[in-house]
N, C-alpha and C positions, 0 to 999 in steps of 0.2 A: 246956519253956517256949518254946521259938524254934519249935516247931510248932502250939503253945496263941494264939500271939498274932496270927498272920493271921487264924487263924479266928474271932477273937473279935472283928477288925476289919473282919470280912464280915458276918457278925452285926448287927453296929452298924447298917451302912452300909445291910444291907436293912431293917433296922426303921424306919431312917430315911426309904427310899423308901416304905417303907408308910406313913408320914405324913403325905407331901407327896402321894401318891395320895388319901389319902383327905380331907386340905384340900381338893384340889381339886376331888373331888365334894361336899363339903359345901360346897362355897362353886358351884360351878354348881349345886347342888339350891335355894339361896336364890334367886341371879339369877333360877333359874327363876321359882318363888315369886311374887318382886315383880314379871318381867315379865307372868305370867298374872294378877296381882292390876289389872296397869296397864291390858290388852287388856281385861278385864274390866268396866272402868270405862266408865257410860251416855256415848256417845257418842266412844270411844276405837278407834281400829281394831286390828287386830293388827301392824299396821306398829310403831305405837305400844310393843306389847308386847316386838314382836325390836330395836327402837333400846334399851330398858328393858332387856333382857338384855346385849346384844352393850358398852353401856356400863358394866353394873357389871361383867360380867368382864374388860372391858378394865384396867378399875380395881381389880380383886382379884387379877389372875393373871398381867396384861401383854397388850399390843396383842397379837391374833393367839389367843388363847388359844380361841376357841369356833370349831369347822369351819362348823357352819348352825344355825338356829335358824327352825324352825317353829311356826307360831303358827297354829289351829286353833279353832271354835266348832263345837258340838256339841249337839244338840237331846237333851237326857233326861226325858220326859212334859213339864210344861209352863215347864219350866225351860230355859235356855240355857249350855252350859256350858263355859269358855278351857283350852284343853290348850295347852300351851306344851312343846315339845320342844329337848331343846339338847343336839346332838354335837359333842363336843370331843375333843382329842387323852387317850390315855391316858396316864401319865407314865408312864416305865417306865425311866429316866434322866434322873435332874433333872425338868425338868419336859418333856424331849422325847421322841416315841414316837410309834407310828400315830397316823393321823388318823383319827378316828369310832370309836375303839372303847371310848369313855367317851360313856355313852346316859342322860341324865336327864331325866323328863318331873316338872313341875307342873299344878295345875288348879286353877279356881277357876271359880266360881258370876259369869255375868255379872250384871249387873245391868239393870233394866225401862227 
């Protein structure tokens, strides 16, 4: 038993971090989302788009949580099309860890 109970307390504890990893790419996969949704909008820049991200993860994850956020238009035949890129720290304790090696991009369909 007294060598059963650490290990089951490590156990926990990575399951744990695997959940607050993966919170926190689903929740930069959204920001992306809505910022490419916002860059997207007729007469919106891309500027528009990285304020749209850089403020909902500041509000989902804590001030500081995104490294950069790239915001990109893209010609596809006669279409126009918002790639929104956002590197953030990976968590790898709590939520602190390298910077940039959490890589999630969105896209959306600009509008005429």
């Amino acid at each position: 038993m007294v060598l059963v109970a650490p290990l089951v307390v490590v156990v926990f504890l990575l399951v744990v971090q695997v959940g607050v990893a993966v919170y926190v790419r689903t929740t930069l996969v959204a920001c992306a989302q809505e910022g490419a949704r916002t860059a997207a909008l007729s007469g919106a820049g891309a500027g528009a788009g990285a304020v749209r991200v850089r403020s909902l993860a500041d509000a989902s994850l804590g001030a500081g949580a995104v490294d950069s956020v790239d915001v990109a238009r893209r010609r596809r035949g006669a279409f126009e099309e918002v790639v929104v890129t956002v590197r953030a720290r990976l968590p790898l304790l709590g939520l602190a860890g390298p910077a940039g090696g959490l890589v999630v991009q969105a896209h959306a369909w600009a509008g005429p």
